[in-house]
DSSP file (Angstrom, degrees, kcal/mol; ACC not computed):
  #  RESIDUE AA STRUCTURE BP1 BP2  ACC     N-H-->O    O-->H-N    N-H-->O    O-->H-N    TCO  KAPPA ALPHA  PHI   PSI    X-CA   Y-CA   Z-CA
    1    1 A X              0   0    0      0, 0.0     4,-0.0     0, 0.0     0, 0.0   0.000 360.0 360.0 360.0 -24.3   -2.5  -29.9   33.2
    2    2 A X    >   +     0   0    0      1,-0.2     3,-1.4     2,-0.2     4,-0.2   0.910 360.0  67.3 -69.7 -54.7   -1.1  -30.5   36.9
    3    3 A X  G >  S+     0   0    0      1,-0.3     3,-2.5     2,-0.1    -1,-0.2   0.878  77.3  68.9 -26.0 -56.6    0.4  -33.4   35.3
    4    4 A X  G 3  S+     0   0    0      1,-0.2     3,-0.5     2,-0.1    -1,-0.3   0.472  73.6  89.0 -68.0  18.3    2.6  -31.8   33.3
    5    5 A X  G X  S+     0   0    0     -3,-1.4     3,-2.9     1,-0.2     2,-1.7   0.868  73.6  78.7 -60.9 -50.5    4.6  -30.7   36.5
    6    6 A X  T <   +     0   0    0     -3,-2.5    -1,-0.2     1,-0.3    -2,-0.1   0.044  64.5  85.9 -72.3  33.6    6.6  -34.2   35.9
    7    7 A X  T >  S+     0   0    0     -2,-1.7     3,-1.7    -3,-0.5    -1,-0.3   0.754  77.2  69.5-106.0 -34.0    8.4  -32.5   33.5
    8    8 A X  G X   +     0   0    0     -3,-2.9     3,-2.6     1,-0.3    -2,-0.2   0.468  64.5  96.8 -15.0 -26.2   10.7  -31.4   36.7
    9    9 A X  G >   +     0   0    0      1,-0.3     3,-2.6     2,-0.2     2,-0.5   0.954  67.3  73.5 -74.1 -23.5   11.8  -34.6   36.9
   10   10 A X  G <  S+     0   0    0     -3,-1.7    19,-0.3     1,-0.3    -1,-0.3   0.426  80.5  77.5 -46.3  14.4   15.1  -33.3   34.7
   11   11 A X  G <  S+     0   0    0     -3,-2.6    -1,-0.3    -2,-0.5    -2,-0.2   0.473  70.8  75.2-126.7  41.7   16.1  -31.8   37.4
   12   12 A X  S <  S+     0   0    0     -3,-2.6    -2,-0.1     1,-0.1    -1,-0.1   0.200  85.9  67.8 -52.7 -12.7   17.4  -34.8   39.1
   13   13 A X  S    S+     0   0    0     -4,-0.3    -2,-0.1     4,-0.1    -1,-0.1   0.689  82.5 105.4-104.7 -16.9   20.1  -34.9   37.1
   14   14 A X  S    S-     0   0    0     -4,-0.2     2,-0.3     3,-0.1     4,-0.1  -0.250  76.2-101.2 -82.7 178.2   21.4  -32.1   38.3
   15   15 A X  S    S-     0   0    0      1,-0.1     2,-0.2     2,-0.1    -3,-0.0  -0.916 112.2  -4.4-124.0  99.2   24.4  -31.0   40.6
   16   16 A X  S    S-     0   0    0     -2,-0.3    -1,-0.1    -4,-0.0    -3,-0.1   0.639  87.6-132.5 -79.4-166.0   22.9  -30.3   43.3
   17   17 A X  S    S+     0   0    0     -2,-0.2     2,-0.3    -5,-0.1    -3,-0.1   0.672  83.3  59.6 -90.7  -1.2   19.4  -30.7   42.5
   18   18 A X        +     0   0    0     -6,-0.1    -6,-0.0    -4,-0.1    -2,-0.0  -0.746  53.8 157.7 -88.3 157.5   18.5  -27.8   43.8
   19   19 A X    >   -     0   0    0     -2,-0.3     3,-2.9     1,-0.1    -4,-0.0   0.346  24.4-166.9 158.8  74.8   19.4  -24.6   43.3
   20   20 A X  T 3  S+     0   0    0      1,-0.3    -1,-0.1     3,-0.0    49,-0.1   0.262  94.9  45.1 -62.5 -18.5   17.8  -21.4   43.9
   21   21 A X  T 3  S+     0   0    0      2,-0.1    -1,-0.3    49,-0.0     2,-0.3   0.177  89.7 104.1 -82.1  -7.3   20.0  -19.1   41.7
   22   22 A X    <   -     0   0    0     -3,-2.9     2,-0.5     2,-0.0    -3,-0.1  -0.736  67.4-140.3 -69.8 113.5   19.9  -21.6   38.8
   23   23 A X        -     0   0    0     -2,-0.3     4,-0.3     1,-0.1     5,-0.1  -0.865  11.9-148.7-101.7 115.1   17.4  -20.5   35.7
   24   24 A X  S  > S+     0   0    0     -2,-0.5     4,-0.6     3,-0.2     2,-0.5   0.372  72.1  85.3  45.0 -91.8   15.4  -23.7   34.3
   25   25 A X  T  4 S+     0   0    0     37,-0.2     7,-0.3     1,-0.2    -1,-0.1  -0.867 102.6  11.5 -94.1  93.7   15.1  -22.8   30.9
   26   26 A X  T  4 S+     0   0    0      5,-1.9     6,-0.2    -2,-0.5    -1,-0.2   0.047 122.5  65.4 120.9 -28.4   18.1  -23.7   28.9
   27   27 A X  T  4 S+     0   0    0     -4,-0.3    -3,-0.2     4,-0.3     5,-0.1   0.795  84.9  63.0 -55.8 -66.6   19.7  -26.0   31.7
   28   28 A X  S >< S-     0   0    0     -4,-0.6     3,-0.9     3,-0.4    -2,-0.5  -0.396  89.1-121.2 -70.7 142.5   17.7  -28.7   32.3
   29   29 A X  T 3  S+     0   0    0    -19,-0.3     3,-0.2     1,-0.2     6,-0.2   0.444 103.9  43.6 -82.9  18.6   17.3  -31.0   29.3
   30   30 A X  T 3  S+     0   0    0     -6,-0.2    -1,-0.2     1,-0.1    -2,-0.1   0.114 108.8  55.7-123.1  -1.3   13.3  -30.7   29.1
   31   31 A X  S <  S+     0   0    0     -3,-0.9    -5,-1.9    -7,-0.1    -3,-0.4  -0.200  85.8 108.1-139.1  71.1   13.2  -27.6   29.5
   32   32 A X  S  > S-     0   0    0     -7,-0.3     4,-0.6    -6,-0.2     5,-0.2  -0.748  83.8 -87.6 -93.6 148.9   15.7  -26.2   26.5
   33   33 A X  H  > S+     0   0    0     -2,-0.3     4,-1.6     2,-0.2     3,-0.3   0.687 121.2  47.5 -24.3 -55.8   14.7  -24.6   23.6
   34   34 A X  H  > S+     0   0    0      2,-0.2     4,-2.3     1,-0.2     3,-0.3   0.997 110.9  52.0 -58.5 -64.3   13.9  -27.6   21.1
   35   35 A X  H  > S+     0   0    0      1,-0.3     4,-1.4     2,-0.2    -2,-0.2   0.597 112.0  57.4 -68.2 -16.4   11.8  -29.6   23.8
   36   36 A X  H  X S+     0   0    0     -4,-0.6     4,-1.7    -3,-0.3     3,-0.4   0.926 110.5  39.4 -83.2 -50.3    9.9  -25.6   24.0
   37   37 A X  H  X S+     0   0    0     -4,-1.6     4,-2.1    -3,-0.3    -2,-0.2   0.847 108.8  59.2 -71.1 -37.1    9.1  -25.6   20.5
   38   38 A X  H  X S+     0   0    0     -4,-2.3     4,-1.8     2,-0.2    -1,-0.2   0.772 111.4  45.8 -68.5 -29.8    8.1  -29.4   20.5
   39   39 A X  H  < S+     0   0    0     -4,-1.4     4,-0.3    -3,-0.4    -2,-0.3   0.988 106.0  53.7 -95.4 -42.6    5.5  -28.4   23.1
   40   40 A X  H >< S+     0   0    0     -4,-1.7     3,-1.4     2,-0.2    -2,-0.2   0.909 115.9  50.8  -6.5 -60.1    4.1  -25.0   21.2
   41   41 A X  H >< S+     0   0    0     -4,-2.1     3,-2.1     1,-0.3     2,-0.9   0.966 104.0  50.0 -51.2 -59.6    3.8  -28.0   18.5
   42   42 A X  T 3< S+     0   0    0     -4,-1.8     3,-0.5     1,-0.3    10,-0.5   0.295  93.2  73.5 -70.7   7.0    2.0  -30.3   20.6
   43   43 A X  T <  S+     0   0    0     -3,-1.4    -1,-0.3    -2,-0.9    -2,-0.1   0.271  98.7  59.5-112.8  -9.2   -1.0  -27.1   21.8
   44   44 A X  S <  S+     0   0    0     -3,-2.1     2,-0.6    -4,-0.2    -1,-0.2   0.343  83.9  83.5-119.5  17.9   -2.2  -27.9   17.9
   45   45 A X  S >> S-     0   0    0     -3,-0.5     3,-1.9     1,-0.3     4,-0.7  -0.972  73.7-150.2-110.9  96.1   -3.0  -31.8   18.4
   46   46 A X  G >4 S+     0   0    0     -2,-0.6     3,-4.6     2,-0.2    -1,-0.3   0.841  94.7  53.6 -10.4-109.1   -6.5  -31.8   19.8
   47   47 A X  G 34 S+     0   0    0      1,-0.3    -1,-0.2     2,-0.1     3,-0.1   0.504 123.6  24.8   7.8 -55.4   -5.9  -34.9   21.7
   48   48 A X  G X> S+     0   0    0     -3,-1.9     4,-1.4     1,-0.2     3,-0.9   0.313  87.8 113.3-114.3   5.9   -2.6  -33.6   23.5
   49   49 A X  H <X S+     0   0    0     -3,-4.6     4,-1.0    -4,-0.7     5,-0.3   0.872  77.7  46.2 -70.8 -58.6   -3.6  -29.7   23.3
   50   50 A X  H 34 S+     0   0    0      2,-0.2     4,-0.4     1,-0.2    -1,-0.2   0.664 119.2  49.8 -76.4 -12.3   -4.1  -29.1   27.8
   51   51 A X  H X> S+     0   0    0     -3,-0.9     3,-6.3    -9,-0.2     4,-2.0   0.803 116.0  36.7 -76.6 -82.6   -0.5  -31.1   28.0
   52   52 A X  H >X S+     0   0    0     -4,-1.4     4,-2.2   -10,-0.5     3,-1.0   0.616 124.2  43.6 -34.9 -52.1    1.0  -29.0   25.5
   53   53 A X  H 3X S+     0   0    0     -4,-1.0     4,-1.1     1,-0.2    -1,-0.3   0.666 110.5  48.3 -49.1 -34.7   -0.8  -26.2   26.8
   54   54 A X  H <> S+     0   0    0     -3,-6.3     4,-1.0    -4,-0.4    -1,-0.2   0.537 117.1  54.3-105.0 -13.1   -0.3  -26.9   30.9
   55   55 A X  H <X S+     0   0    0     -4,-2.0     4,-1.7    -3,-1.0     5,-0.3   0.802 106.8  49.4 -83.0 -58.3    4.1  -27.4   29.4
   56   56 A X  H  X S+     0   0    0     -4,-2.2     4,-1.5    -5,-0.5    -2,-0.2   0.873 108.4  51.8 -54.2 -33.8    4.0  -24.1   27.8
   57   57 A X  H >X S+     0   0    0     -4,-1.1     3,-1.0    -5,-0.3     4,-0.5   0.996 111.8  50.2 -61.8 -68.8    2.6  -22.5   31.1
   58   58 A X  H 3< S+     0   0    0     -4,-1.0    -2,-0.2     1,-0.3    -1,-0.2   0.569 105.0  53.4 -22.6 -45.6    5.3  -24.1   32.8
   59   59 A X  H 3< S+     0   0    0     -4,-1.7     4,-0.3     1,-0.2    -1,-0.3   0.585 108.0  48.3 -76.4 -35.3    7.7  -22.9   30.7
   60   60 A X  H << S+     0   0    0     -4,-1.5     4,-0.4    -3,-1.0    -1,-0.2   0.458 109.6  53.9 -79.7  -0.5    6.7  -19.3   31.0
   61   61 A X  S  < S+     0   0    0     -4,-0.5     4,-0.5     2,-0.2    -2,-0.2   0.467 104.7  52.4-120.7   3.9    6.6  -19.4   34.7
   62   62 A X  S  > S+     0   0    0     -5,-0.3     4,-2.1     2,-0.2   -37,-0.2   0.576 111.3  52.8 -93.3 -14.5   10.1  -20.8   35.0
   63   63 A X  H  > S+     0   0    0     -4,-0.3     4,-1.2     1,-0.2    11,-0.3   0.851 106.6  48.4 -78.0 -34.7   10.8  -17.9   32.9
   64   64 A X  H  > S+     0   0    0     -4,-0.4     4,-2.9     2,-0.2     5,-0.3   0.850 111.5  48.7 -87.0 -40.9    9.2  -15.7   35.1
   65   65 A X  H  > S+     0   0    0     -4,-0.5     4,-2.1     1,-0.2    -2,-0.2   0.808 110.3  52.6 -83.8 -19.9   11.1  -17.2   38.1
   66   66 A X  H  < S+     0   0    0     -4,-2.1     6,-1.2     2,-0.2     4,-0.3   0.780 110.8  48.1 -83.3 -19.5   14.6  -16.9   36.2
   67   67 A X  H >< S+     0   0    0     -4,-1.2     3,-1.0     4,-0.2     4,-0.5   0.950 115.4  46.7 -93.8 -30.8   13.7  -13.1   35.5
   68   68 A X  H >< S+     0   0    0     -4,-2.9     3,-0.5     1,-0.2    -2,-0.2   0.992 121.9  34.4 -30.5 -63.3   12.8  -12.7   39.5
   69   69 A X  T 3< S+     0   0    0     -4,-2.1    -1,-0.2     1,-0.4    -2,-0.2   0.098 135.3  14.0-103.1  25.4   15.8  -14.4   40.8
   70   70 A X  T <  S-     0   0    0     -3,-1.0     2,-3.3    -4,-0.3    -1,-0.4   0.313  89.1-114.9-172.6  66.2   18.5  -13.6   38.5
   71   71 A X  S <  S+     0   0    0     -3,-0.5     2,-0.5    -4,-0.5    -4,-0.2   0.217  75.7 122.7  50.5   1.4   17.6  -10.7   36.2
   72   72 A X        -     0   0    0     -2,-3.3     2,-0.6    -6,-1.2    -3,-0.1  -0.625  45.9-158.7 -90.4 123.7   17.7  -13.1   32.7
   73   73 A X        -     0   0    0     -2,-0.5     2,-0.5    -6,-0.1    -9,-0.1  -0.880   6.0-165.8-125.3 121.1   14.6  -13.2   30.9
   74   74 A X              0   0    0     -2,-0.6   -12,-0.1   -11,-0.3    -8,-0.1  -0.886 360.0 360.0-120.3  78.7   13.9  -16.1   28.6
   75   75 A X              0   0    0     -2,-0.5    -1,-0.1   -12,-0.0   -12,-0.0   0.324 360.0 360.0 -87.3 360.0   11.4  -16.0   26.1
């Protein structure tokens, strides 16, 4: 599940890449809305269920850091 961290690397692509006032979810192109839903699929394939799982986490805890640092809350 630590793995699934290298889902970050989208944000390399941004300008800059940092960018403490910046929410995550709905910027970066892996962590949009479609690519959310495609891992919620992937949590019901035995095989890939702690990836999907250990994405989805992710994905709620960038949520959690966009409603800290900028008042937007993304579910």
């Amino acid at each position: 599940m630590i793995a699934t961290m290298i889902v970050d690397i989208d944000h390399l692509l941004a300008n800059p890449i940092y960018d403490p006032l910046r929410c995550s979810i709905g910027f970066h192109p892996l962590h949009e809305f479609i690519p959310i839903i495609i891992y919620g699929v992937i949590c019901f394939f035995k095989p890939l269920r702690y990836v999907g799982i250990g994405l989805i986490i992710h994905m709620a805890l960038d949520s959690i850091d966009c409603m800290v640092s900028n008042g937007v809350w993304y579910v």
